[in-house]
N, C-alpha and C positions, 0 to 999 in steps of 0.2 A: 761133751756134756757128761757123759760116765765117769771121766777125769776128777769134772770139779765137783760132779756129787762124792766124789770116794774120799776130795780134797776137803769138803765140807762147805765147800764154795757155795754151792745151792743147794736148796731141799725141794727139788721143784721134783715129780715123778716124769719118768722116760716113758714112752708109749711105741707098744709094737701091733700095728692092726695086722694080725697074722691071718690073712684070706689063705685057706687052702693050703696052712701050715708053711706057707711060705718062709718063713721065722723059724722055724723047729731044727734046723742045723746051727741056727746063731744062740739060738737057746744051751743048747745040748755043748756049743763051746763055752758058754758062760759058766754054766754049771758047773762045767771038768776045771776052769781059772780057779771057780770059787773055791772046789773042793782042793784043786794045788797050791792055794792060798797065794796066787796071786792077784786077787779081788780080796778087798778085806771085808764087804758083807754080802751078804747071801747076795745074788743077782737078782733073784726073782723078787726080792723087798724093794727096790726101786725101779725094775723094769715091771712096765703094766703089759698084759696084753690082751688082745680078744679078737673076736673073730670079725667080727662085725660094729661099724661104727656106732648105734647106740649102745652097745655093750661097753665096748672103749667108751665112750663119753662116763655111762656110769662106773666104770674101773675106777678113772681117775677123778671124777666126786669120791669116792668112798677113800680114797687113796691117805696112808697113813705115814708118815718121814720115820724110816729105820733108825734106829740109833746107831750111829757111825763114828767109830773111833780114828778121829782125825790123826792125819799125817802130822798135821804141822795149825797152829793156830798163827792168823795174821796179827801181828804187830810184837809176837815174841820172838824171840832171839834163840 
């Protein structure tokens, strides 16, 4: 999923229901990709998260598609 959002494949948002910061080490590696530029946007513009399932529900209502500078556009050469 991460792939093909970076791919420009989807613009769908990713979700992390992070109970009791369960997430907060997968966070904290996203962030270090992002900043080694091996992520080409910010992590946290397409991962949502929250602690608790009505929070996450309204995350991802509010949720807004980062602008992503695609790898590669399909049907070009």
């Amino acid at each position: 999923t991460w792939t093909w959002a970076q791919l420009g494949v989807h613009r769908k948002p990713m979700g992390l229901l992070d109970v009791e910061g369960y997430w907060t080490p997968l966070r904290a590696l996203l962030s270090h990709l992002g900043t080694e530029g091996f992520l080409r946007s910010d992590p946290d513009a397409w991962l949502v998260h929250a602690e608790t399932a009505p929070q996450m529900i309204d995350a991802l209502a509010r949720f807004e598609v980062p602008e992503v500078r695609r790898w590669l556009r399909l049907g070009e050469t």
